[in-house]
C-alpha positions as CSV (number, residue, x, y, z in Angstrom):
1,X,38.7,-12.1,2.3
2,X,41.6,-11.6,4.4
3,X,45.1,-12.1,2.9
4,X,48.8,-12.4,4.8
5,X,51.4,-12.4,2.6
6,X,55.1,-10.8,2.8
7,X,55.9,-7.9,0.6
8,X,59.4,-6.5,0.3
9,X,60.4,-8.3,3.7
10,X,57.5,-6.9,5.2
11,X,54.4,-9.1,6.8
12,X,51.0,-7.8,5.5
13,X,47.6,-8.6,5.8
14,X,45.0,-7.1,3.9
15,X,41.2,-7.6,3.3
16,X,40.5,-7.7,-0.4
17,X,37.5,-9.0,-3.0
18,X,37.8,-12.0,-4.4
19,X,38.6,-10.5,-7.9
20,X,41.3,-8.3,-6.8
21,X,44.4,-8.1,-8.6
22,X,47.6,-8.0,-7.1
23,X,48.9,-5.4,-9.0
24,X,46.2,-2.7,-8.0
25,X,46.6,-4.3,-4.0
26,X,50.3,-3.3,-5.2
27,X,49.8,0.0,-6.4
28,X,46.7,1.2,-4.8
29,X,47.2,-0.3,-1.2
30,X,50.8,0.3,-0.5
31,X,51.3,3.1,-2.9
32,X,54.3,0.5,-5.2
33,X,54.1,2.1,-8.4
34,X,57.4,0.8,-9.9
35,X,55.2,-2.5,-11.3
36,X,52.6,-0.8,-14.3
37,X,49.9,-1.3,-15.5
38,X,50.6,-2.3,-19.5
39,X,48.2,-4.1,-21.2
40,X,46.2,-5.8,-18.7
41,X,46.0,-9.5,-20.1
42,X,49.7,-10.3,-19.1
43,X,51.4,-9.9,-22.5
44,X,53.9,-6.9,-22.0
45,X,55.6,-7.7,-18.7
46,X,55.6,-4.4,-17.2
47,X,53.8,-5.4,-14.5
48,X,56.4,-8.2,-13.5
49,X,57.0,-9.0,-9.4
50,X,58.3,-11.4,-7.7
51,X,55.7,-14.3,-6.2
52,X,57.7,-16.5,-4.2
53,X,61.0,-15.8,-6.3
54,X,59.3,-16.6,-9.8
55,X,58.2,-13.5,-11.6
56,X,54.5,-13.4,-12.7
57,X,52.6,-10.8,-14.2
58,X,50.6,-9.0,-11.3
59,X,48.3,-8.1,-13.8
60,X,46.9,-11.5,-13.9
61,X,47.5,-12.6,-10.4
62,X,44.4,-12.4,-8.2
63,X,45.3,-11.1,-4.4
64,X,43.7,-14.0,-2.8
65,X,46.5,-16.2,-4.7
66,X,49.1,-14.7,-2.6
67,X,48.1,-15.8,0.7
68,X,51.2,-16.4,2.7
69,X,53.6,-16.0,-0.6
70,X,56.5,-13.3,-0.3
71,X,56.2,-10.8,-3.2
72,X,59.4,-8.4,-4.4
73,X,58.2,-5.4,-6.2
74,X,61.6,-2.8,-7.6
75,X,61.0,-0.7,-4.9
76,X,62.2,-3.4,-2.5
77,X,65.5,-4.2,-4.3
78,X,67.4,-0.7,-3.2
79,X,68.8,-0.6,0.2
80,X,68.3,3.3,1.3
81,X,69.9,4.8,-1.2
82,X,71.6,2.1,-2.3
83,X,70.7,0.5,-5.8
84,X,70.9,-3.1,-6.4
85,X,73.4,-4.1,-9.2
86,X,70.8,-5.1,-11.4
87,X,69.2,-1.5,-11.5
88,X,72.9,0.1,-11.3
89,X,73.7,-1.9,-14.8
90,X,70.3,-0.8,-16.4
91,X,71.2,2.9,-15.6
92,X,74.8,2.1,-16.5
93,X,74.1,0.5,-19.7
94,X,71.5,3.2,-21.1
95,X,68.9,0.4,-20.7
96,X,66.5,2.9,-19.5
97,X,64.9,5.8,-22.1
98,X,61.1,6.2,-21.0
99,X,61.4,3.8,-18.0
100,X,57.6,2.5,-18.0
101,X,59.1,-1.1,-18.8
102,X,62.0,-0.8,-17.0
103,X,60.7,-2.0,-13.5
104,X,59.6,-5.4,-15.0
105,X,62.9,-6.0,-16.8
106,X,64.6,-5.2,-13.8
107,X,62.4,-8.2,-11.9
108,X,62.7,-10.1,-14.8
109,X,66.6,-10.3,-14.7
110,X,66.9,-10.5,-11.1
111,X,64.2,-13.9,-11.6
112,X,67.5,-14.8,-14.2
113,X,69.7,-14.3,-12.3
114,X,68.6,-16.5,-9.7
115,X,68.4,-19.3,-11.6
116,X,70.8,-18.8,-14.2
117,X,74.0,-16.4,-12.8
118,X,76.0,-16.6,-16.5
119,X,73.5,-16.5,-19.2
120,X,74.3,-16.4,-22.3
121,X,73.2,-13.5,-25.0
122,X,70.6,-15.9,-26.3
123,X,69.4,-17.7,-23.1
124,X,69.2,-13.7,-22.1
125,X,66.8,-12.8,-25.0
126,X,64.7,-15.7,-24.4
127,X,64.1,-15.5,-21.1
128,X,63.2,-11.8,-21.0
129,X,60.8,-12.5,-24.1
130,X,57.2,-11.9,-22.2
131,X,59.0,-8.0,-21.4
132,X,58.5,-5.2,-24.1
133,X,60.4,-2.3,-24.4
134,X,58.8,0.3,-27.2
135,X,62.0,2.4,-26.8
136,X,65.2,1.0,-26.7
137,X,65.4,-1.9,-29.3
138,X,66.8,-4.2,-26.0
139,X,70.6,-4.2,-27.0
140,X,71.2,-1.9,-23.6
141,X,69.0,-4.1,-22.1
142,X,71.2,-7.2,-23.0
143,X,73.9,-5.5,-22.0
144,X,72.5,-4.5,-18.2
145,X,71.6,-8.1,-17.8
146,X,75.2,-9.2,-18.6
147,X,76.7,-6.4,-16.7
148,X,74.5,-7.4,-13.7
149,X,75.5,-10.9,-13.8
150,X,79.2,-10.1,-13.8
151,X,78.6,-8.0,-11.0
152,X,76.6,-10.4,-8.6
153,X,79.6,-13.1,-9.7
């Protein structure tokens, strides 16, 4: 089936099986590693993008759903060399120790953000509940999401 959709501002169209998951089209197709593969049944968030502005787990999105949706993957937040605040406030904060998670926590805030520019602590925790983190017990990551929120103020 063919498939036109927008990914990280740019217009692609790709032929793909009906089956196919975004986040191998993703990974394997334009070589966008940042989402992960985690557990595969959409509970760890690792895999988190952007469809449309709302962040789903690419894990558990089929390809074909995408068709003429714009998807945000990490890799299209920097500009050159440029990091957006949200990943300057993970590095900042120490919210980053093994890094597999980190891409979807960074999607995940900037989804947050979007819709909520002040969270609070709690509205912070709840809201990046469907992301797991192994390593860093989430305090830094709390932290990055407020220090990326006064930052985009």
């Amino acid at each position: 089936m063919k498939v036109t959709m927008t990914v990280n501002g740019r217009a692609r169209t790709f032929d793909v099986e009906p089956n196919r998951l975004l986040l191998n089209l993703l990974r394997e197709d334009l070589d966008l590693t940042g989402a992960k593969y985690g557990c595969g049944m959409g509970e760890c968030g690792a895999c988190t993008v952007l469809l449309d502005g709302e962040p789903v787990m690419a894990c558990m999105t089929l390809a074909v759903d995408c068709e003429g949706a714009t998807i945000e993957t990490v890799e299209g937040l920097s500009s050159g060399e440029a990091l957006h605040p949200i990943q300057e406030a993970f590095i900042e904060e120490g919210a980053v120790q093994c890094g597999f998670c980190t891409p979807g926590f960074i999607m995940a805030t900037k989804a947050l953000l979007g819709e909520s520019p002040e969270p609070t602590e709690p509205e912070i925790r709840e809201y990046l509940k469907g992301n797991i983190c192994r390593c860093t017990g989430y305090v830094n990551i709390v932290k990055a999401v407020q220090r990326a929120a006064e930052a985009l103020r």
